[in-house]
N, C-alpha and C positions, 0 to 999 in steps of 0.2 A: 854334424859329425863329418871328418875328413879322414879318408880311406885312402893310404897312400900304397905304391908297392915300393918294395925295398927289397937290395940286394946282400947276401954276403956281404960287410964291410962298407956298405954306403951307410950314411946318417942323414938326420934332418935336425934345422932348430927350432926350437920354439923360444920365439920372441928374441933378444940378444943373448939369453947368458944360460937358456938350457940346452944342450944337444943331445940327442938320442941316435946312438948307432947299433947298428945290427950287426952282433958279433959273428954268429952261427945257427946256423939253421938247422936243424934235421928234420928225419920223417915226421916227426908231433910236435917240434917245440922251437920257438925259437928265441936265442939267448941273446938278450939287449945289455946295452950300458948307457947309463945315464949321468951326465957332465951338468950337475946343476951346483947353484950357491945351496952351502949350509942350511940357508935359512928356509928354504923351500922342501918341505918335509916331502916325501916317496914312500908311501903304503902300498902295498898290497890289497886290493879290493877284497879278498877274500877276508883280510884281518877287519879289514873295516867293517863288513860284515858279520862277523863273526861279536867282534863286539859290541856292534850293535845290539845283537841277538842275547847279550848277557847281560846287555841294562836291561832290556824287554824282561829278560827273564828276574830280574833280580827286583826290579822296581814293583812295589804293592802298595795300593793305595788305605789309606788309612778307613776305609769300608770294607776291603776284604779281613786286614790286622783283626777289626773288631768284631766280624764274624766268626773267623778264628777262632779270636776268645771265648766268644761267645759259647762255640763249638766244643770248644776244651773242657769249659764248665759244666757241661752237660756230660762226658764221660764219665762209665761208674770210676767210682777209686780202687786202687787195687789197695789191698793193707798184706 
């Protein structure tokens, strides 16, 4: 990992065709722009997280499904 410091309005590139500058700073947060080709996607680590976390969630393996079933069958019937 490389730690750089940056000021108001300086940038850095990465490799020839992405630049990353530093628009604004304040007390907590600071506000970048990114100068890259189209084809080079820019996520949010949070998002990618996040969706990570909804396959995890979403994904059931075909032993839990038939426990499931299993479980269903066994509940009285209402009539």
């Amino acid at each position: 990992m490389l730690i750089l410091q940056r000021k108001a309005s300086e940038s850095l590139m990465i490799g020839d065709n992405i630049k990353v500058s530093i628009v604004e700073i304040n007390a907590d947060r600071v506000k970048i722009s990114i100068d890259a080709p189209k084809n080079i996607p820019i996520v949010r680590t949070e998002l990618l997280d996040a969706a990570a976390s909804n396959r995890e969630a979403t994904s059931v393996t075909t032993t839990e499904t038939i426990a499931l079933l299993q479980a269903i069958k066994k509940l009285p019937k209402n009539k």
